[in-house]
N, C-alpha and C positions, 0 to 999 in steps of 0.2 A: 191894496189887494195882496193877500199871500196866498205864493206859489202851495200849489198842494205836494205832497212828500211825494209822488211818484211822476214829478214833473221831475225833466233830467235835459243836460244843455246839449243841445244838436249839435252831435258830429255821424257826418258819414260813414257807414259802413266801411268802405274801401279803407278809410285812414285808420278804420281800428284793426282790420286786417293785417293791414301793411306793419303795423307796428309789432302786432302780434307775431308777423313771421321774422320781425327783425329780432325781437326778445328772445324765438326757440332757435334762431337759428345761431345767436353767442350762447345761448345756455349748455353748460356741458352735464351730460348724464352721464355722472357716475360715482359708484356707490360709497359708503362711508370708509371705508378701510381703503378705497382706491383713492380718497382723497385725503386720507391719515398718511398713506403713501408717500402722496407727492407731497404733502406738506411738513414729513419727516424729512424729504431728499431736499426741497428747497432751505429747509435751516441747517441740515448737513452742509448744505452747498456754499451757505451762505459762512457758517461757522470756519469752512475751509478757506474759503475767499478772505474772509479776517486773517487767519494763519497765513496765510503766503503771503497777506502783504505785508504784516509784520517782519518775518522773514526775509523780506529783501529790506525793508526799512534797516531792519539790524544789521546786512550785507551791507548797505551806505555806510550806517554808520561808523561801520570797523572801517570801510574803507576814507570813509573821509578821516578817521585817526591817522591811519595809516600813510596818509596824504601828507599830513600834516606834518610828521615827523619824516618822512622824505626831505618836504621842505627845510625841516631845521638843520638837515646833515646836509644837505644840498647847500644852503647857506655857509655851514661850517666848514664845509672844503672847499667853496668860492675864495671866502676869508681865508683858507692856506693858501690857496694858488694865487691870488694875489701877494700875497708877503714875499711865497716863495719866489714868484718871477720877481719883486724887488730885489731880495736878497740875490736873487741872478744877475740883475742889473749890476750893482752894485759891486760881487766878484768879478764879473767881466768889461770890469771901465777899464778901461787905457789906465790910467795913474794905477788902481791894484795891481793890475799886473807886473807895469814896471817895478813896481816897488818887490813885491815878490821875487821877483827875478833879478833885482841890485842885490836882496840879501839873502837869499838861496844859491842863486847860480851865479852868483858875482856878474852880471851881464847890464849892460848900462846901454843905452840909448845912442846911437852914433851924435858927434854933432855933426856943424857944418862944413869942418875944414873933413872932416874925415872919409865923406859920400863923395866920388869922384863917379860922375855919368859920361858915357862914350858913345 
């Protein structure tokens, strides 16, 4: 048996209601140029939101250059200061000096017959 064309499948009133005031009540009314508006302001929005973060993206990246080469003079002057406190070491052993001072200042090291303690 077929249904005749103005057979329709039962739903209650109430549920078409209900939905129907669910539908007007997100629908927004408003007119074509008020939504040429906001939909110029949200690609501006959106175009601007691209640019800044660009912009700080570019901000890292100098900064991470600039990080970078910190490190390598920061390394470069570790590598002096090590050498140089060797090179300190080194002038200030007991044997350089005495030696220095045998052939600059003619000055020699006591021995032991020479240290008399009281």
């Amino acid at each position: 048996m077929v249904p005749n064309a103005s057979v329709r499948i039962y739903r209650p009133r109430q549920m078409e209601s209900i939905r129907e005031e669910h539908r007007l009540k997100w629908r927004l009314h408003l007119s074509g140029s008020v939504r040429r508006f906001l939909a110029m302001i949200c690609v501006v929005a959106l175009v601007v939101g691209l640019l800044i973060t660009q912009f700080f993206y570019g901000q890292m990246m100098d900064m991470r250059a600039q990080a970078e080469q910190l490190r390598g003079v920061n390394s470069q002057i570790y590598n002096q200061n090590v050498a140089l406190l060797a090179q300190r070491a080194r002038l200030t052993s007991k044997d350089r000096i005495v030696a220095v001072a045998a052939v600059k200042l003619n000055l020699f090291e006591p021995d032991q017959g020479q240290v008399r303690r009281m």
